[in-house]
C-alpha positions as CSV (number, residue, x, y, z in Angstrom):
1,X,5.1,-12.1,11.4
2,X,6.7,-15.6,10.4
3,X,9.9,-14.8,12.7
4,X,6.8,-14.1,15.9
5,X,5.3,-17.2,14.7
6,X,9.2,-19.3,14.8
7,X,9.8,-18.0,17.8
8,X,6.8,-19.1,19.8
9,X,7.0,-22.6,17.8
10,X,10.4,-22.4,20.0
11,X,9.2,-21.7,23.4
12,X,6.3,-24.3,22.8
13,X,9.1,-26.6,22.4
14,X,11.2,-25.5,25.1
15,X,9.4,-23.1,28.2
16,X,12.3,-22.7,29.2
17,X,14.4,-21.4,26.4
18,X,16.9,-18.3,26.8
19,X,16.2,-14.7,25.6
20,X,19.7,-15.3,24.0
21,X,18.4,-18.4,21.9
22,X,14.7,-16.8,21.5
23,X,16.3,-13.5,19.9
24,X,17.6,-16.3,16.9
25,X,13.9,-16.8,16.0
26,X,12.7,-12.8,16.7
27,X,15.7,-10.8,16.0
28,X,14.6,-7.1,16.5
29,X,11.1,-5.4,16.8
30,X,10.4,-4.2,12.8
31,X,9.5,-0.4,12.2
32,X,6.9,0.6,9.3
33,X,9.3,2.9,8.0
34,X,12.5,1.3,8.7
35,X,15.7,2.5,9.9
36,X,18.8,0.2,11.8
37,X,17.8,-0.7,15.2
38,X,21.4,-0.6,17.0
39,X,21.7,-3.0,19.5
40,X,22.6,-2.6,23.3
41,X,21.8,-3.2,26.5
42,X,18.1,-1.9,26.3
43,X,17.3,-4.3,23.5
44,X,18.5,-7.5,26.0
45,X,16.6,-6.2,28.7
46,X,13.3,-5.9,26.2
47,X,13.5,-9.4,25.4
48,X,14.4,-10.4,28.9
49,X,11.7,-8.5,30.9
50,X,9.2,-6.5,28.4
51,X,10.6,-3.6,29.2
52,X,13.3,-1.9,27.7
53,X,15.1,1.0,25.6
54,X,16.6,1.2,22.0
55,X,18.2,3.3,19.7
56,X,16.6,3.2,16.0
57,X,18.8,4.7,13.1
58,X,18.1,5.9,9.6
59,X,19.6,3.8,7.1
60,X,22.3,6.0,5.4
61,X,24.0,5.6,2.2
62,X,26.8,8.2,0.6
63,X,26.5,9.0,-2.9
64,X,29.7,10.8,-4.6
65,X,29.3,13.6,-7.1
66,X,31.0,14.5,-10.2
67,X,33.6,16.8,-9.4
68,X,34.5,20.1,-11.2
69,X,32.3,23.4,-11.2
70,X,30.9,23.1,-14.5
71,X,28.6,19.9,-14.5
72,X,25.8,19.1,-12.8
73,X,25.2,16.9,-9.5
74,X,21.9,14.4,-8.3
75,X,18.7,16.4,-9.4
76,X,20.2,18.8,-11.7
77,X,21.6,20.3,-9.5
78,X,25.4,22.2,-10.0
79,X,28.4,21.1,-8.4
80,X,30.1,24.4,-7.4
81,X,33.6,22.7,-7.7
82,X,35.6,20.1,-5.9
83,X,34.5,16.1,-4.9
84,X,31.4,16.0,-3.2
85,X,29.6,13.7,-1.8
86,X,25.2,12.9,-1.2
87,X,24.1,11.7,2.2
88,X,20.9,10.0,1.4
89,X,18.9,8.7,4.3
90,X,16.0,6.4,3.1
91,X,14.8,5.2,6.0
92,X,14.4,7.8,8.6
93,X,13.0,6.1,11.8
94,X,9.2,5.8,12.5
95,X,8.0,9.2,14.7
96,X,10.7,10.8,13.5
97,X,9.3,15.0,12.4
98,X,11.3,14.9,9.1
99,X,10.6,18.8,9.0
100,X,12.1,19.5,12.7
101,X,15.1,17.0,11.8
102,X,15.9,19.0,8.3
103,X,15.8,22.2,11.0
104,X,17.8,20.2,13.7
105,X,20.7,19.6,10.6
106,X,20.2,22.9,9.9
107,X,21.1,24.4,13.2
108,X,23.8,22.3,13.5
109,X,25.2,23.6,10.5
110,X,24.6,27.7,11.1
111,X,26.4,26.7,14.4
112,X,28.9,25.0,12.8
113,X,29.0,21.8,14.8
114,X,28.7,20.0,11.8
115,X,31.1,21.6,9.0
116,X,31.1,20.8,5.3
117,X,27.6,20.8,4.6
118,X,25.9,23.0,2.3
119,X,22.0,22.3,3.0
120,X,19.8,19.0,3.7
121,X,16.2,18.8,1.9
122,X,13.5,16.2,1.7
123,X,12.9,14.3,-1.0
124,X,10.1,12.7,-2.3
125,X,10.1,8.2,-2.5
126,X,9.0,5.7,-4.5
127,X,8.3,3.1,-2.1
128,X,4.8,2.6,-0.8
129,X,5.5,2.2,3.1
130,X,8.0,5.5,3.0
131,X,7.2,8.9,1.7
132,X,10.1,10.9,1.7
133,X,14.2,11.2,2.2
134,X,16.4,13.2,3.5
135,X,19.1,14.4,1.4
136,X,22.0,16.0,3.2
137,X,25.0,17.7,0.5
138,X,28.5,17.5,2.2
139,X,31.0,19.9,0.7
140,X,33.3,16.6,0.6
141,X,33.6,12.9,-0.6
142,X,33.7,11.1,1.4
143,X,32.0,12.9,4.4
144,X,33.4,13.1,7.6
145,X,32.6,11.1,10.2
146,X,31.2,13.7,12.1
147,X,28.6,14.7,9.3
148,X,27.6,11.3,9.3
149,X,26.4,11.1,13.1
């Protein structure tokens, strides 16, 4: 709300100030649940004419695990051997069906487009505004780049 509130103080000031120099004040639309809004050509045409497209991504972060087949990984769960590596996703973007996306990575994964995964679950959040995760266990640490798009 302050950065709305900056960024009309700015156009009072100047009428004629640039969707360049307003987008200084009012950076990005903000989501309830999060996510990284990734910017392009949609987002310039939003601020320039009200009208426009973007792309909003989960906010990702890569956990390693212990390696070796005896102890155990995040949650108590065991490693089965080898350097692996958590994908956590705590922000997973607003609208976004958590359950279809855990079924999406799923596909992907019995079709083997994405390789080195063993499974990806929801978990539940402390945070107020977000109610659950998505944990997704690669079979390697670090994950490949593939696993991570």
């Amino acid at each position: 709300m302050a950065e709305v509130v900056k960024g009309l103080k700015a156009l009072i000031r100047n009428p004629d100030i640039t969707p360049k120099a307003l987008r200084r004040h009012i950076p990005a639309p903000d989501f309830p649940t999060g996510g990284c809004l990734l910017e392009g050509q949609g987002l310039l045409d939003a601020y320039e004419t009200g009208r426009g497209s973007f792309t909003l991504r989960g906010r990702v972060a890569v956990e390693a695990e212990g390696s070796g087949g005896s102890g155990k990984g995040k949650g108590g769960r065991r490693s089965r051997g080898g350097e692996r590596a958590l994908i956590v996703i705590s922000e997973i973007p607003y609208q976004t069906n958590k359950a279809d996306l855990v079924e999406k990575i799923a596909e992907l994964v019995d079709s083997r487009i994405i390789e080195n995964v063993s499974g990806a679950y929801l978990y539940p959040l402390p945070s107020r505004l977000v109610q659950y995760g998505l944990f997704i266990d690669a079979h390697r640490s670090p994950p490949t780049r593939s696993v991570l798009q």
